[in-house]
PABA-365643 format. One record per residue (C-alpha): x, y, z; residue in three letters. Coordinates in steps of 0.001 Angstrom, whole numbers, padded with zeros to 6 digits, always signed. Layout:
residues N
XYZALA/...
end
This chain:
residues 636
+066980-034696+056202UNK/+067892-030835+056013UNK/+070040-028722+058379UNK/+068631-026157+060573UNK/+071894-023941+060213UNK/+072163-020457+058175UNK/+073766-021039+054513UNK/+075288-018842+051971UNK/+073777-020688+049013UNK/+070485-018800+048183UNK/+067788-020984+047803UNK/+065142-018240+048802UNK/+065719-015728+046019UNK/+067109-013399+048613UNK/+070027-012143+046912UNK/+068170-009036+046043UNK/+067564-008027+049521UNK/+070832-008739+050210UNK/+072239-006480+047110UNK/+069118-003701+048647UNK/+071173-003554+052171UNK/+074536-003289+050837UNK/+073470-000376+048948UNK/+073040+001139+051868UNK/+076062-000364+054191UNK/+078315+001208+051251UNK/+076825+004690+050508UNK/+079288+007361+052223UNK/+076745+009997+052269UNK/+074654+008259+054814UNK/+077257+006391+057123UNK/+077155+005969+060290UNK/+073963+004435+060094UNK/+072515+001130+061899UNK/+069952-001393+059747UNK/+067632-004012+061428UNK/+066915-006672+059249UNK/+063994-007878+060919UNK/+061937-010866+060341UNK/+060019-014000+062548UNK/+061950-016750+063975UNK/+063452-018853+060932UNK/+062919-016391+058437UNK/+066355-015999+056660UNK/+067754-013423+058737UNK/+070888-015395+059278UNK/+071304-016474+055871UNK/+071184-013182+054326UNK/+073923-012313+056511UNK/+076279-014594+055598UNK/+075691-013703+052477UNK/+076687-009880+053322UNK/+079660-010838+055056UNK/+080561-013088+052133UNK/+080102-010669+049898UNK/+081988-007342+051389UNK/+084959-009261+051874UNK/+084894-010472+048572UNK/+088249-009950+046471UNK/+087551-006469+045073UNK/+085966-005191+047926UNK/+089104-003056+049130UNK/+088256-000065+050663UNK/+085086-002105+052701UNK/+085732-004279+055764UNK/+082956-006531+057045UNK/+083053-008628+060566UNK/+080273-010741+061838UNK/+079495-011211+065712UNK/+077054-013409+066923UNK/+075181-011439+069933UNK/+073817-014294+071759UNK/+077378-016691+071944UNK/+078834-013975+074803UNK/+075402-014078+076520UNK/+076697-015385+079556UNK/+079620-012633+079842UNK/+079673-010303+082542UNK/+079467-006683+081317UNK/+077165-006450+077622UNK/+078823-003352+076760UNK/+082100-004227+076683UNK/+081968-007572+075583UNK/+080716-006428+072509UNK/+083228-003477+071904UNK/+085814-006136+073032UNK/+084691-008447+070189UNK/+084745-006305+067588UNK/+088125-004657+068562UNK/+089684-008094+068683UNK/+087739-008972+064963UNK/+089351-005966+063659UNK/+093107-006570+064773UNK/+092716-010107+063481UNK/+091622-008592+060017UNK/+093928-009811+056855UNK/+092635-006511+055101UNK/+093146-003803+057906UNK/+094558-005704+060704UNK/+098556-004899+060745UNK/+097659-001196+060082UNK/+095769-000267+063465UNK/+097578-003250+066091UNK/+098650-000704+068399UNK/+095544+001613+068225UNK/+093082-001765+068924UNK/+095290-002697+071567UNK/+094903+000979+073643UNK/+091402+001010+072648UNK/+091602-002858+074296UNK/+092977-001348+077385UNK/+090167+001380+077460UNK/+087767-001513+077246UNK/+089006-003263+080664UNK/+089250-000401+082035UNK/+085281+000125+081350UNK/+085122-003331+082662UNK/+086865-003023+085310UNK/+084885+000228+086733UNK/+081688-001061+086247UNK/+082410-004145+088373UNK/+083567-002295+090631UNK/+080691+000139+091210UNK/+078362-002625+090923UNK/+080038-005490+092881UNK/+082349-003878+095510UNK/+082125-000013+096018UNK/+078401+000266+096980UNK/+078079-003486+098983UNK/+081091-002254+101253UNK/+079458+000751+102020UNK/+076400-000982+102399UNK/+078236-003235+104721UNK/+080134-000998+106754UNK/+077155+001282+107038UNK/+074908-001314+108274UNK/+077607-003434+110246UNK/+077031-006275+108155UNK/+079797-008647+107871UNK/+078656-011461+105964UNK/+077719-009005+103274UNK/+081677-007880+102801UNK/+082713-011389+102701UNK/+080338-011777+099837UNK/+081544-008232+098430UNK/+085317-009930+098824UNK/+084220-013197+097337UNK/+082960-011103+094005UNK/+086523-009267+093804UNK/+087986-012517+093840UNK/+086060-013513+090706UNK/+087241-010950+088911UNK/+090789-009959+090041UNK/+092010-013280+090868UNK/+093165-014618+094442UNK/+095382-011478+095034UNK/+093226-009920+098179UNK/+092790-010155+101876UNK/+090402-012475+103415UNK/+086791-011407+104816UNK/+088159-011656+107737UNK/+091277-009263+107347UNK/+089070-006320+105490UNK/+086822-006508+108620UNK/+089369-005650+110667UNK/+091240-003033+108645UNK/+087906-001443+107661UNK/+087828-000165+110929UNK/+091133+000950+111423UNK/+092041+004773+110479UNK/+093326+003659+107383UNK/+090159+001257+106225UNK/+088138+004201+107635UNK/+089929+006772+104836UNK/+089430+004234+101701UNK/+085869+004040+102853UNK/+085741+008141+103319UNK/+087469+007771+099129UNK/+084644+005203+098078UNK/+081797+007666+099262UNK/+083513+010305+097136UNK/+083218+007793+094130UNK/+079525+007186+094598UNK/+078860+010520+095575UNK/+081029+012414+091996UNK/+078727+012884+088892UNK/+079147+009101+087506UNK/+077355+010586+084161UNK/+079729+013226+083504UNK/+082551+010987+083984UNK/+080936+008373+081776UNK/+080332+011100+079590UNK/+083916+011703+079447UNK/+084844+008321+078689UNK/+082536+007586+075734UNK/+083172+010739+074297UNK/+087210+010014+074219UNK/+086796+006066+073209UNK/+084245+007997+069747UNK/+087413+009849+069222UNK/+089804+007011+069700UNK/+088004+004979+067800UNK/+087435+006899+064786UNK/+090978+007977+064545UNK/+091400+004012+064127UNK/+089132+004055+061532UNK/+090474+006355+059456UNK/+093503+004816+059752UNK/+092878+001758+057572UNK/+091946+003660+055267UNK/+088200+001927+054778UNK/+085147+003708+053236UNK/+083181+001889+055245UNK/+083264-000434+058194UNK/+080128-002843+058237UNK/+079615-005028+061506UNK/+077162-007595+061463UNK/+075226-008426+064905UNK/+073231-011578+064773UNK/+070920-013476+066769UNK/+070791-010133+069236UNK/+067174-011995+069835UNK/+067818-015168+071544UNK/+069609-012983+073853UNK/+067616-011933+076896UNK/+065920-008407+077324UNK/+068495-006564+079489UNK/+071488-007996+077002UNK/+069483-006761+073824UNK/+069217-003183+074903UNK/+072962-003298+076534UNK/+074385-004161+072724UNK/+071875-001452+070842UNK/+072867+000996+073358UNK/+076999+000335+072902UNK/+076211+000580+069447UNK/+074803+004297+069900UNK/+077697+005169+072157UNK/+080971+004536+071714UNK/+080593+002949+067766UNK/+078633+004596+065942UNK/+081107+006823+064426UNK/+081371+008166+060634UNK/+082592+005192+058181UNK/+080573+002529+059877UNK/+077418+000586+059460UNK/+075574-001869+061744UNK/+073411-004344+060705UNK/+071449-006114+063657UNK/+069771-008979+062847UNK/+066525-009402+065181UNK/+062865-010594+065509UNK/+061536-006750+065909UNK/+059048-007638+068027UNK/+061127-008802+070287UNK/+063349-005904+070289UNK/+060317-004037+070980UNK/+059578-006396+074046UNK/+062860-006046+075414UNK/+062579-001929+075258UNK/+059533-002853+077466UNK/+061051-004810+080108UNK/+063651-002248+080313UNK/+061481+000843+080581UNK/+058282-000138+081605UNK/+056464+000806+085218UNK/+055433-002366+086723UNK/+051657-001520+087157UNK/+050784+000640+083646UNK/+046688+001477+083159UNK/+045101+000372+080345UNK/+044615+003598+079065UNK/+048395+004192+078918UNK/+049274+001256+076755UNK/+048855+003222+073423UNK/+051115+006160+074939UNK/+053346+003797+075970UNK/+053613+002103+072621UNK/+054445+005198+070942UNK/+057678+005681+073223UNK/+058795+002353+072964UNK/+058562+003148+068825UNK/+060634+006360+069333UNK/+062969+004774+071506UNK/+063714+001914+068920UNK/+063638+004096+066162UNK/+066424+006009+067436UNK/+068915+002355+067861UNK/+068338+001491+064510UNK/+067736+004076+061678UNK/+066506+001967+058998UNK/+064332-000773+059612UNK/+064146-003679+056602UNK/+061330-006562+057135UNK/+061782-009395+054901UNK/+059028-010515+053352UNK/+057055-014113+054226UNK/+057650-016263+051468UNK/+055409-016469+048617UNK/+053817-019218+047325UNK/+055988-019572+044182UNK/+058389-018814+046232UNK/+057657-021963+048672UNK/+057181-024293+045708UNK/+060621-022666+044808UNK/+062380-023593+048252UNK/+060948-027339+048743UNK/+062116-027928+045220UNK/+065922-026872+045774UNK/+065911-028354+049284UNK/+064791-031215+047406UNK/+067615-031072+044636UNK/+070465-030360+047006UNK/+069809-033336+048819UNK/+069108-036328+046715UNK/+071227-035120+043487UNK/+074870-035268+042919UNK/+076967-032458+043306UNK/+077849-031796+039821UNK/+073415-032226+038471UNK/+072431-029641+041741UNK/+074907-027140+040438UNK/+073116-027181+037425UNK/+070137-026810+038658UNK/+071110-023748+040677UNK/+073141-021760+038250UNK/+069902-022447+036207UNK/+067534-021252+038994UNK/+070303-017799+039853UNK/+070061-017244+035976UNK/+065974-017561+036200UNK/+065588-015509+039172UNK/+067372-012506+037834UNK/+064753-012547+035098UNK/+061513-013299+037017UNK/+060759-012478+040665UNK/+057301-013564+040998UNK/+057205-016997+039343UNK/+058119-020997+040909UNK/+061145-022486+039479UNK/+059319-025499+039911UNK/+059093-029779+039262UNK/+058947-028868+035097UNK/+062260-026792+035113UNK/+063940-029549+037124UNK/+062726-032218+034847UNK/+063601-030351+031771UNK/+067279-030262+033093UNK/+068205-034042+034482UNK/+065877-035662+031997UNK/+068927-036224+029686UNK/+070249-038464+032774UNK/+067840-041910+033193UNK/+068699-042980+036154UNK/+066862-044372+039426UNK/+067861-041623+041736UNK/+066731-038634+039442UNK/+063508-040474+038756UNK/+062726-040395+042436UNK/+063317-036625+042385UNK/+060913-036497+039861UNK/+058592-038170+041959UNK/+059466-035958+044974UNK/+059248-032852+043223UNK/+055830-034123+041706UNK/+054381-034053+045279UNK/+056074-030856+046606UNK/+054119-029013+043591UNK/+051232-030483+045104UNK/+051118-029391+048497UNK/+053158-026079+048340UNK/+050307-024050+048548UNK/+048704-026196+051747UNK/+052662-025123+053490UNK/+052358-022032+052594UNK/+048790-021424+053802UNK/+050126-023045+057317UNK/+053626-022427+057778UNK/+053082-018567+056614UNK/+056065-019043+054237UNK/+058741-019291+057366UNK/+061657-021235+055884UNK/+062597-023053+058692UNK/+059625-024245+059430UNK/+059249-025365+056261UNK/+062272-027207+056730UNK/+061835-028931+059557UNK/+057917-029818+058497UNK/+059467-031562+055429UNK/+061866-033029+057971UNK/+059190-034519+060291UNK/+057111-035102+056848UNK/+059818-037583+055522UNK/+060285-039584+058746UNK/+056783-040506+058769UNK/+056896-041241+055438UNK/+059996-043257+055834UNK/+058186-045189+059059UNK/+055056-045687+056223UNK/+057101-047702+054463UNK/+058936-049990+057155UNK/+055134-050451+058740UNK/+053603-051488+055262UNK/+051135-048487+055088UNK/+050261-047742+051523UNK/+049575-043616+052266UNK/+048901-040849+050145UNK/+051846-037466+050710UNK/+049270-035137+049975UNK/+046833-036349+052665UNK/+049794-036575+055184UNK/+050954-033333+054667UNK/+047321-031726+055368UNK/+046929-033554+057916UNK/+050428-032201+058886UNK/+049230-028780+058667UNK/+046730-029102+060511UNK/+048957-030619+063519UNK/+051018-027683+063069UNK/+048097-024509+062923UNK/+046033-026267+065227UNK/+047330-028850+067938UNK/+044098-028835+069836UNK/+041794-029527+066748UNK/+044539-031830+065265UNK/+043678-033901+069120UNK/+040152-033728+068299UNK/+040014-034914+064484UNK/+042256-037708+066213UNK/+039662-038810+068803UNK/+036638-038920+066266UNK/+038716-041097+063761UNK/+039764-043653+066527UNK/+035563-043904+067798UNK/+034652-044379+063729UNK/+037002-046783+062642UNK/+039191-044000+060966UNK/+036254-042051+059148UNK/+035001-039546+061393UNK/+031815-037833+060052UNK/+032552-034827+061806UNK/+035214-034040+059157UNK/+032316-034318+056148UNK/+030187-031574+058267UNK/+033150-029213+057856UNK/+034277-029811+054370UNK/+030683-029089+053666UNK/+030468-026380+055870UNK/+033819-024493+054298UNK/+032963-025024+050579UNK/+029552-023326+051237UNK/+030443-020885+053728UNK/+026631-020861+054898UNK/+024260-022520+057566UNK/+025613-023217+061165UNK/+028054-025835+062325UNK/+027231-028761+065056UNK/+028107-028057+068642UNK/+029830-030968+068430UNK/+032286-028826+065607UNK/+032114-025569+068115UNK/+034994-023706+067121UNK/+036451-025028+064066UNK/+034527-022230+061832UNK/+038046-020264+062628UNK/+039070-018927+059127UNK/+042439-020776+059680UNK/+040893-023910+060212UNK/+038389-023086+057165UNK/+041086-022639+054407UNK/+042501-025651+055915UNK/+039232-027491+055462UNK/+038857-026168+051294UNK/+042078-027411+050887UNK/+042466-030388+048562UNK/+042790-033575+048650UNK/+039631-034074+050465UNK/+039261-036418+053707UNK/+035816-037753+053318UNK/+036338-040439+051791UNK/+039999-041122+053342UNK/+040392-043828+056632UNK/+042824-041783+058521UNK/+043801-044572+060988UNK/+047125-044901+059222UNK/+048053-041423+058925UNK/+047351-041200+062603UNK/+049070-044294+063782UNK/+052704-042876+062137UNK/+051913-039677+063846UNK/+051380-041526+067662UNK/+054549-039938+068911UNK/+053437-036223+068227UNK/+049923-036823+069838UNK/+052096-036305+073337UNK/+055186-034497+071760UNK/+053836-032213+069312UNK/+055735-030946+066553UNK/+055327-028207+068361UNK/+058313-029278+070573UNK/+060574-027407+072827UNK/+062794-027022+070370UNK/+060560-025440+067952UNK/+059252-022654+070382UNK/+060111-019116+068857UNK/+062284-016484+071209UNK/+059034-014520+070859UNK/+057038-017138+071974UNK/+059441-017917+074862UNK/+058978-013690+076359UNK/+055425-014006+075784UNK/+054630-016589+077869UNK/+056783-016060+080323UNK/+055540-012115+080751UNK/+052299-013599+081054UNK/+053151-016384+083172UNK/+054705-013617+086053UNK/+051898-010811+085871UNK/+051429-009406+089433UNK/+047947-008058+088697UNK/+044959-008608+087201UNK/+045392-005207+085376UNK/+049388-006094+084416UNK/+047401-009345+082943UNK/+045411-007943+080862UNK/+048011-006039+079242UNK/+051014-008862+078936UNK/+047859-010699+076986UNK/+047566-008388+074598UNK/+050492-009154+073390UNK/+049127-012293+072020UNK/+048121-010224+069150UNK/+051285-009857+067685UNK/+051813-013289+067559UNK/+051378-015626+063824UNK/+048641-018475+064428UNK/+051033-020957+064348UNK/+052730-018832+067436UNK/+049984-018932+069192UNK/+049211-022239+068830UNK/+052682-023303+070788UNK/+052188-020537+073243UNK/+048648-021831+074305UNK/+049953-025579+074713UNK/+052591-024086+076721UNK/+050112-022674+079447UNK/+048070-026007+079025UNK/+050884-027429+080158UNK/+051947-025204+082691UNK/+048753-025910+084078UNK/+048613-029961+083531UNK/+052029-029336+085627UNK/+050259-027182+088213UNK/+046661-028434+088290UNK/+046303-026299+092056UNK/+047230-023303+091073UNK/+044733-020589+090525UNK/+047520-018212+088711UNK/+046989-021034+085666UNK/+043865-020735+085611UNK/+043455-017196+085396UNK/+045859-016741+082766UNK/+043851-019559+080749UNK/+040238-017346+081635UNK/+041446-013907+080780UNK/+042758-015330+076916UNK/+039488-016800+076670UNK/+037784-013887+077713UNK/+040120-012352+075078UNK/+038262-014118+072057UNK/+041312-016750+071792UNK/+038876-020041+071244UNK/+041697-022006+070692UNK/+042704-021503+074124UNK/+039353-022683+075244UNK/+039422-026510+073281UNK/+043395-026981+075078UNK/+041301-025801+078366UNK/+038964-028337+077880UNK/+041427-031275+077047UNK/+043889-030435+079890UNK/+040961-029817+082500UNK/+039736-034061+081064UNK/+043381-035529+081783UNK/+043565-033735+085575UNK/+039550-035342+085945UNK/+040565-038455+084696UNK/+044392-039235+085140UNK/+045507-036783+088547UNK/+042760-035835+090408UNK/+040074-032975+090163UNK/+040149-032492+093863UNK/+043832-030195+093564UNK/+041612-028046+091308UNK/+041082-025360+093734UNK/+037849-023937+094542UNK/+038502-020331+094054UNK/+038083-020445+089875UNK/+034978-021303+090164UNK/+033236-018345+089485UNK/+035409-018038+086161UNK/+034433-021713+085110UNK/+030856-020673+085569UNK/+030701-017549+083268UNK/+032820-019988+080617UNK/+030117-022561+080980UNK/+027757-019941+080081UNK/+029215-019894+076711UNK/+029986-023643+075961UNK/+028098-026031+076441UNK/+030473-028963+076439UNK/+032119-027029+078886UNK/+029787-027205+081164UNK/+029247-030751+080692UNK/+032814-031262+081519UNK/+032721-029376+084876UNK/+029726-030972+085593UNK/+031545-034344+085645UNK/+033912-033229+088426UNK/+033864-035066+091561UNK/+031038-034442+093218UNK/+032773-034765+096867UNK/+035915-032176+095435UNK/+036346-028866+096679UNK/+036008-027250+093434UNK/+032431-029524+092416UNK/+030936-027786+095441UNK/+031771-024392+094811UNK/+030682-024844+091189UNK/+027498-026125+092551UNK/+027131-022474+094410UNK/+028194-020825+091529UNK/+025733-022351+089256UNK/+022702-021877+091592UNK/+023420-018405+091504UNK/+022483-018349+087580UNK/
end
């Protein structure tokens, strides 16, 4: 088994982007500047920071200081802001390099901090609810106001009951006269004011230690939620981007984007304002980070590359992996587009005859042969290439114990093919378990892929996808293979996909749940849209999501319109999950809680698929929703 964490051994070849960035973090001319390095969920982002902060603060790196906060471990803290200024502040007075030189300036900057704190609280929590309360005579909302300046300033103040009573005493009545003065004074100018002093402050500290430059690391900034994403950007802009430093913010861009939405976006937008809208959104980010860097999706060779190291590092010794890798550093300086692959390996630990290397042989053997099937399905993410070979070696492992003589590179199609395509994965399962483990089905589409010509059964009514196609060409074929086997070690995923909770992208997490809380039909529409950003393997979790948000929910038409408007949206995929979840309420709950107001939206479905209209025909004919379907239907 692998880890999921970040590493600072390169096994991607990524060394050259990180070399690209520091380039920049270190160039005087253009500091202060802020770099996204921007990629999908499990792309590397992580690892090529640690590989920045390893290598700024590398002996010889003098006159460069390099700190690394993680954005999403102080999600839970109160004021986004100034937990992140705090954090930094604190890094820097804790710095071997620069620390002892600036104690005293980080601790008044520290002080400036709480105080920033301390005055938003108090805006937010107690100036405007007492007002609110003593404007509107509400008691029970001062208690509450009291109860929040407890939280934050300790045990120190009256009881409820005590401000009550002083509130309305000449002397309560004059702090209350002060408070509307707060609310009422120019909050911007004074904020104003503030920033523009902590800039200075802060940049006198700078200079101090003498540094060139000042590189800060953010990461994971996109597991946080929306509002905390735009709170860190934005004290970024403000009070620390001053000259000397560099930002680096590690992030999924589109969900960046998305959280610049939530933020700024009117609840009800028209259609016809989405592409304005887009275009602000792109200013807006553009302005929070300067130079955007995507990494690139791994390659094949470069997949090949990966499974072969992840290989190496596990099942060889310490002393025959470093080999291997000062070997592969030493071959990727001279050639960027080729595999360091299963005949490199072998050339180096043939010298050693010994059981364990043979099996890496073996190992490495296979991973040649089905790097280009993970590559076409994973789209070169490297964690999910590590956790497919994770899942991929359990089964194989549970092969063994059961006795099953199977072949890795049929498993790992068939792997793929659980991974791009849940629904269809469901299907191919179905047809094998009817035909004794040889579905004929899968013949039909081999047949039909290879030639790329003639029309497919209805029976195979939305596999002609192009995803599902290249999956079909690729080799080994499964005509002549009894899948019963491969199927019977993969039982547990046909319920808990590998598509599990914990394999659901941030992106995939905003996405459905903007979709899941439209408010209109109109708001709908557009929150769907956003499907198209997603990769098909994205999609693939987010549409078993609302399956089962429905399976959860069988009586609610919100589901169900949802799952009709991404149909309607040429998402077929959508329609096959429909279909399956729609079977278990009929057959295992009860079709009657399907309520009777989708039934027009059924109908004009059934007018497309056939087998869908099959299924709704079987519905109860005594439930609510059979006899409005029956009305419906007449009315074709």
């Amino acid at each position: 088994m692998w880890s999921d964490n970040e590493t600072d051994k390169d096994l991607l070849g990524f060394k050259v982007h990180a070399e690209l960035i520091k380039s920049v973090l270190t160039n005087e001319r253009i500091l202060p500047v802020s770099v996204g390095v921007f990629g999908d969920w499990g792309s590397g982002k992580s690892s090529i920071m640690k590989m920045l902060e390893q290598d700024l603060n590398a002996v010889g790196q003098e006159d460069t200081a390099c700190i690394y906060f993680n954005g999403w471990t102080f999600e839970g803290y109160d004021d986004a802001k100034a937990s992140l200024i705090e954090e930094i502040l604190v890094k820097l007075k804790e710095n071997e390099k620069i620390g002892p030189k600036i104690k005293d300036d980080v601790g008044r900057l520290l002080k400036s901090v709480d105080w920033l704190r301390a005055a938003s609280f108090m805006m937010k929590n107690i100036a405007k609810p007492a007002l609110l309360a003593y404007a509107t005579g509400g008691a029970s909302l001062i208690v509450d106001v009291v109860d929040k300046a407890k939280d934050f300033f300790g045990n120190t103040l009256e009881n409820s009951g005590e401000l009550i009573k002083k509130i309305d005493t000449d002397e309560g009545k004059g702090i209350v006269s002060e408070l509307k003065k707060i609310i009422r004074k120019d909050n911007n100018n004074d904020i104003s004011t503030v920033v523009r002093k902590f800039r200075h402050d802060f940049e006198k500290t700078i200079n101090k230690t003498g540094l060139k430059s000042l590189v800060i690391l953010i990461d994971d900034l996109d597991r946080c939620n929306p509002e905390r994403i735009i709170d860190n950007l934005e004290a970024i802009k403000l009070f620390l981007n001053v000259p000397k430093t560099a930002f680096i913010i590690g992030a999924d861009e589109r969900i960046v984007r998305h959280a610049i939405e939530c933020r700024y976006k009117t609840p009800n937008i028209h259609s016809s304002e989405i592409d304005q809208y887009k275009g602000i959104v792109t200013d807006y980010l553009e302005k929070l980070i300067q130079v955007p860097y995507r990494l690139p999706r791994l390659s094949n060779a470069d997949v090949e590359t990966y499974m072969t190291l992840l290989f190496c590092l596990r099942d060889l010794s310490d002393a025959d992996f470093k080999v291997i890798y000062d070997e592969f550093v030493r071959f990727r300086e001279q050639d960027r587009h080729s595999s360091f692959s299963y005949e490199k390996v072998k050339g180096l630990v043939n010298g050693k005859k010994n059981a364990r290397n043979k099996e890496v042989e073996q190992q490495l053997l296979m991973v040649k042969q089905i790097a280009p099937m993970v590559t076409n399905g994973l789209k070169g993410n490297p964690r999910q290439i590590k956790r497919f070979l994770n899942t991929f070696t359990l089964r194989l492992d549970l092969a063994e114990v059961a006795k099953f003589d199977l072949d890795e590179k049929t498993l790992a199609k068939l792997m793929v093919l659980e991974y791009i395509a849940l629904g269809r994965f469901k299907e191919l399962c179905d047809w094998q378990q009817m035909q004794n483990g040889k579905p004929k089905q899968i013949i039909e589409l081999e047949n039909y892929a290879q030639k790329s010509n003639g029309k497919l059964s209805s029976e195979l009514q939305g596999w002609d996808e192009d995803i599902i196609l290249k999956w079909a060409r690729m080799q080994p074929s499964l005509q002549d293979i009894n899948l019963m086997d491969y199927y019977w070690i993969s039982r547990d995923k046909l319920e808990n996909t590998i598509n599990a909770e914990a394999m659901v992208s941030q992106i995939v997490r905003l996405i459905h749940k903007s979709i899941s809380t439209f408010t209109t039909q109109s708001s709908l529409k557009s929150e769907i849209q956003k499907i198209n950003q997603l990769l098909d393997n994205e999609r693939t979790v987010l549409f078993n999501m609302i399956g089962s948000d429905l399976l959860d929910h069988p009586d609610d038409d919100r589901c169900y319109s949802i799952i009709h408007s991404i149909i309607d949206n040429n998402h077929s995929e959508m329609m096959v999950i429909y279909k399956e979840v729609l079977f278990r309420i009929k057959e295992r709950i009860k079709d009657s809680l399907i309520p009777p107001s989708v039934a027009l939206g059924m109908k004009d479905l059934a007018k497309k698929d056939a087998s869908f209209l099959t299924l709704i025909n079987s519905f109860n004919t005594t439930s609510r929703i059979s006899k409005a379907l029956k009305v419906q239907l007449k009315k074709q």
